[in-house]
N, C-alpha and C positions, 0 to 999 in steps of 0.2 A: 133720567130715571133716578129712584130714591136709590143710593149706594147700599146697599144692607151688604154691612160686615160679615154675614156669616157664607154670603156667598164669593165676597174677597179673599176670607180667608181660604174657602173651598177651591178656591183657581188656581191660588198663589202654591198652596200646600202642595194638591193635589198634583199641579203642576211640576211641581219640585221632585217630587217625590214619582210621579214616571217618569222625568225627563233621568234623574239618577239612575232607574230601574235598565231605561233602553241603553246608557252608557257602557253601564257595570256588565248587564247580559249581554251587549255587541261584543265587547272586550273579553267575557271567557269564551263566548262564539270561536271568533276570530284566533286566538291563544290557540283553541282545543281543535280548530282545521287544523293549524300551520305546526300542530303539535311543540305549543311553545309555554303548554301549560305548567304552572311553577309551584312548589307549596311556597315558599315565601309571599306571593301574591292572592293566597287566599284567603288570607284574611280580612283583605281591603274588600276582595269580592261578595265576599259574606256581609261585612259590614254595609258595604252598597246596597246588596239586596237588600239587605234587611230596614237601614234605614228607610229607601225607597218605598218597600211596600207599607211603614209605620208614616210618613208622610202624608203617603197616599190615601191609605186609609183616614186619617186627622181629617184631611180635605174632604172626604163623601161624608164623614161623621159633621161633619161644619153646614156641608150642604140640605141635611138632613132637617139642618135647625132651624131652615127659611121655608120648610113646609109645614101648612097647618095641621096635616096628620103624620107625623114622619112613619106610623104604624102602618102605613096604605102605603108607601114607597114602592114593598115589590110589585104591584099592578103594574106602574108602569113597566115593568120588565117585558109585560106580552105586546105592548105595541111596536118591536124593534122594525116593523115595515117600513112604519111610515115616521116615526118619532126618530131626533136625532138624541131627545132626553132618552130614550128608552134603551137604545143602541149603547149610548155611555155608560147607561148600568149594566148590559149584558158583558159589554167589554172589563169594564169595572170589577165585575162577579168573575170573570174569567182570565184577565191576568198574570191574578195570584196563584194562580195552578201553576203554570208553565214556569214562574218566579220560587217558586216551594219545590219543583220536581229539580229547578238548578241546585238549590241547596241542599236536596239532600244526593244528588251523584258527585255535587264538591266534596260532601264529608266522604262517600263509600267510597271514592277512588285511591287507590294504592298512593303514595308517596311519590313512586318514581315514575308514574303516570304524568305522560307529553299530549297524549293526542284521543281523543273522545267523541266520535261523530255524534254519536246519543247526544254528548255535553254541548256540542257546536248546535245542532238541532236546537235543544229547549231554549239556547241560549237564543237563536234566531228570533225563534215563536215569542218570548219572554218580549226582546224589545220591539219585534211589530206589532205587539196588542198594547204595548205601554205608548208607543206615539198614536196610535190608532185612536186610544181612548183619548187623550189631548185631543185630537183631531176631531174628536164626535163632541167634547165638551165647546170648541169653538164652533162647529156648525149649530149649535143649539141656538148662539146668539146671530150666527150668520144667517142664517134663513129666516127669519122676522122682519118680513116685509113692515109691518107697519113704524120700522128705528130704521133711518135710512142712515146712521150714522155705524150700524152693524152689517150694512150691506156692504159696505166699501171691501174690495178685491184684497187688502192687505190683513184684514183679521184674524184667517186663517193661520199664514204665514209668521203672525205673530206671535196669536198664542202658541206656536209649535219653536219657536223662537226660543220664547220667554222657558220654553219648559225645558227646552235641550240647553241654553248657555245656566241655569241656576242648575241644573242635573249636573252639568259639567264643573261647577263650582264645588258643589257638594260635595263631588268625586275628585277634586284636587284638596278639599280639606283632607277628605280620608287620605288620600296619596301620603300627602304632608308630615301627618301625624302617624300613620303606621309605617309608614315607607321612609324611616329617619336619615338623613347623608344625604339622600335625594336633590339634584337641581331641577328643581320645577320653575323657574324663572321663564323658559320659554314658554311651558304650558299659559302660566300667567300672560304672560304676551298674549299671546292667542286669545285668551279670556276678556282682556281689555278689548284685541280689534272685534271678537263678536259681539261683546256689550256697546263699541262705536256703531256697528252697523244696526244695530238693531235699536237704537237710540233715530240715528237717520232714519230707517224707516217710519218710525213712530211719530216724528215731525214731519215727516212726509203727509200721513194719514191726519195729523191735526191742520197741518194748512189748508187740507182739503175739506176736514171739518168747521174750518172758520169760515171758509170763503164759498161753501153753501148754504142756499136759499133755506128760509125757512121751511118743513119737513110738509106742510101743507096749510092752503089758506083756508079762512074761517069759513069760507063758501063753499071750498070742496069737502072740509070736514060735516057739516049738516044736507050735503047731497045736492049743492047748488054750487056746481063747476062754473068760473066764470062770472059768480053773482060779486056784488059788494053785499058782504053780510056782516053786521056789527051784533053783537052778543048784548042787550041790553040786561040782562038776569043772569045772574050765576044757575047754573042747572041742577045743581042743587046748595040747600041753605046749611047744610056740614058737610066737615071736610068726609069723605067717602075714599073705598079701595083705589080712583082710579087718580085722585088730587094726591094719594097719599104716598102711591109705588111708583107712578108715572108723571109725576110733575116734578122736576129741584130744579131750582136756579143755580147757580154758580157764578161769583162775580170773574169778569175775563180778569180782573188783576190776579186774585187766588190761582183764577187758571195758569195761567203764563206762571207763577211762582211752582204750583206744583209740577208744572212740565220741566222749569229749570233741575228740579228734586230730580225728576225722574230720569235727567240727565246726567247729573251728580251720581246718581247710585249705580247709574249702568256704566259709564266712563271714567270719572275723576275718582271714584272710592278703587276699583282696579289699577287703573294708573300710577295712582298712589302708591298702591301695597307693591307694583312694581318694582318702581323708582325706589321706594324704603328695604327692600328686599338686595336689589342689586348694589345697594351703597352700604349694605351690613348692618342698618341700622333698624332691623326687624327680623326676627327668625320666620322662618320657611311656613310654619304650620300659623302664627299669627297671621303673616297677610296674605296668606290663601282664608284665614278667617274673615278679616277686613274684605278681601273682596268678595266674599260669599254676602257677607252681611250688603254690603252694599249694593249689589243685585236684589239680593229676596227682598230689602226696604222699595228698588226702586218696580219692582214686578209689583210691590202690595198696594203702592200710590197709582201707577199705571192704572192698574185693576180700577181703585175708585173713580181714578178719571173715567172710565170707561167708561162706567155707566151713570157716573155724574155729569157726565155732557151730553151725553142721549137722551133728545128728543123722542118722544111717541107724535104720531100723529094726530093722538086722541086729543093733544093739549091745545090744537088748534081752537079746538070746540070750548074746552074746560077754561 
């Protein structure tokens, strides 16, 4: 399918920007059970939220831009039955509640304030609508029977991947920079082996895109299962909506180059910031920047591969 930027950048952002959200609210959840709530640490908290929800928002503001009436949007809010678009906007719209009601019992809370079930509650609700919406933004592409390259079992677990290891990236810049003395070296660890696993998984899922059939033949696309059917006329004499959003080519060499990218950005850009970190040849808050960068580039090429190597079924025909 044709890659339209404004819904990369909508995945990538968006993505970022809840996977930050469920972090930062798990983490005062958690604090404010165990009563281990801190003011030194709220600032990083606030800054989470905050970017998270400014993220977020970028990402639906983006996605807004690949529709021809972005004015008509909230319609789809009433079909949450059966729509998984529609589900992502209710979630989308609801959120930021739970995310806003954190911020302001951080500010009201006394100083010498440990322990907050209210604070542990919003915080809960805060990061289960924040992976949830992730979650509803991938079933949108997952349930489209006619892209069999969106039906594969791993997409799910990707996009929710892609959104918790850059959310966790995010939340180690803030660390870095407001949390100064700080050894974050291990966290970095951790950052690299989730960016290797999720690297693996993603060459998992393209082998499996290489080494299937075409998505349907020209016979079963015109309702003759089983025929030899050759297309001797184009169906129509200009290009039209469905040659326009539903047909790209991509040569496999580009391919294979931006898969190596996308392995670059999730592994070797982390690794790096490690290894330059633990030998003192980087301060703390750059290569937690380095490897944040490196993730959000290799999440924004993933994305266009995405939907630059998906086939429709329609193209048998076209």
């Amino acid at each position: 399918m044709h890659p339209a930027l404004s819904v990369i950048f909508f995945t990538t952002l968006s993505g970022a920007g809840y996977g930050l959200i469920a972090w930062t609210a798990l983490t005062v959840a958690v604090l404010a059970m165990r009563g281990g709530l801190s003011p030194a640490l709220q600032p990083m908290q606030l800054w989470g939220l905050g970017l998270g929800l400014l993220l977020s928002t970028l990402g639906l503001l983006c996605s807004l831009a690949h529709l021809g009436r972005p004015a008509r949007a909230w319609r789809a809010l009433g079909q949450w039955r059966s729509s998984w678009l529609s589900r992502e906007g209710v979630l989308a719209v609801a959120t930021p509640l739970p995310v806003l009601a954190v911020v302001a019992v951080l500010l009201r809370l006394p100083p010498e304030a440990a322990h907050s079930p209210l604070l542990a509650g919003l915080g809960l609700l805060a990061a289960l609508l924040a992976v949830a919406t992730v979650a509803c933004t991938a079933m949108i592409y997952a349930s489209l029977r006619p892209i069999p390259a969106w039906r594969h079992p791993v997409v799910l677990p990707v996009y929710l991947l892609f959104a918790l290891i850059t959310g966790f990236a995010l939340q180690l810049v803030l660390a870095a920079v407001l949390l100064r003395g700080q050894d974050l070296s291990g966290l970095l660890q951790v950052l690299a082996l989730l960016g290797a696993v999720l690297a693996a998984v993603k060459w998992l899922y393209w082998r499996d895109l290489d080494a299937a059939p075409a998505p349907a033949a020209p016979g079963a696309a015109v309702g003759l299962p089983g025929r030899d059917v050759r297309v001797f006329e184009r169906p129509h004499s200009e290009e039209n909506f469905i040659t326009r959003e539903m047909a790209f080519q991509l040569a496999r060499r580009h391919a294979s180059l931006l898969r190596l990218a996308v392995a670059g950005g999730l592994v070797a850009l982390p690794l790096l910031a490690l290894l330059l970190v633990r030998a003192d040849w980087l301060p703390t808050p750059a290569a937690a920047g380095l490897a944040a960068a490196g993730l959000l580039a290799g999440a924004f090429v993933e994305r266009w591969l995405f939907f630059a190597q998906a086939r429709h079924v329609v193209t048998a025909y076209y």
